[in-house]
C-alpha positions, 0 to 999 in steps of 0.5 A: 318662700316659694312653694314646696313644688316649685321647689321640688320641680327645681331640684328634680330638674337639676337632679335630671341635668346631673343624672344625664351628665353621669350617664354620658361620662359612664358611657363614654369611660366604657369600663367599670373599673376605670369608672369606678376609680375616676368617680367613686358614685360609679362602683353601684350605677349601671347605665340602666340605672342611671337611666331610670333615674333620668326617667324618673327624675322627669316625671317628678319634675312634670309632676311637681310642675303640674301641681304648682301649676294646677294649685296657683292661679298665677301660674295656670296659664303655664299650662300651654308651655307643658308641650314645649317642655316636655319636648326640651326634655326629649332633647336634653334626653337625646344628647344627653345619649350621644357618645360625644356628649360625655366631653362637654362641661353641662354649660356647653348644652345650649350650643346644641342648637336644639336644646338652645332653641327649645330653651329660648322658644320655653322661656319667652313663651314662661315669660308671656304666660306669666305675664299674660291675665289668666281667666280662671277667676274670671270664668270660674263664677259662669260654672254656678252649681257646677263649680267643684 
């Protein structure tokens, strides 16, 4: 079973993808009323509404990261791979707001070249973290009466 944040970090993101997906048809419909006939989800969701809960969806997604990141030694190297993920997500952010982007099926993402190249350059550098000895248990011994 794994741990409880990396499940948590999983599913925020997903709800991240979905959200976005939501946010570019509601905009792209433009009307209310429509939307709200073509999915019954849209009669409460307002497009400020639906992006505070991408911000918010993102957050917990770091957050969650972060701890299983923090928490197991295995993965504290994936530390060097937050920089790149945070900029994944301010791509998928940005065409997530295109008014085109309401057309595409969420399988289509990676044939934005952004996204894609975010995703391949994340995932190779997850792959060599992972893959890479950490030193924390190493060093963790010179720190002496320091240590926490």
């Amino acid at each position: 079973m794994p741990p409880l944040s990396i499940v948590l970090a999983w599913w925020f993101f997903g709800a991240l993808l979905m959200t976005g997906k939501r946010y570019s048809e509601f905009r792209f419909i433009g009307d209310v009323s429509v939307s709200g006939r073509y999915r019954k989800s849209f009669q409460v969701y307002t497009e400020k509404s639906l992006i505070l809960a991408m911000i918010t969806y993102a957050n917990l997604f770091c957050f969650c990261t972060g701890i299983a990141m923090a928490v197991y030694p295995r993965l504290n190297n994936l530390v060097f791979v937050f920089p790149m993920i945070v900029i994944a997500v301010i791509a998928y952010f940005h065409h997530a707001m295109k008014e085109e982007t309401a057309r595409l099926e969420p399988e289509q993402l990676l044939k934005n070249p952004w996204i894609a190249f975010w995703t391949i350059v994340t995932g190779a550098a997850t792959i060599a973290l992972l893959l890479a000895k950490s030193n924390y248990a190493k060093g963790a011994h010179l720190l002496g009466p320091l240590q926490w």
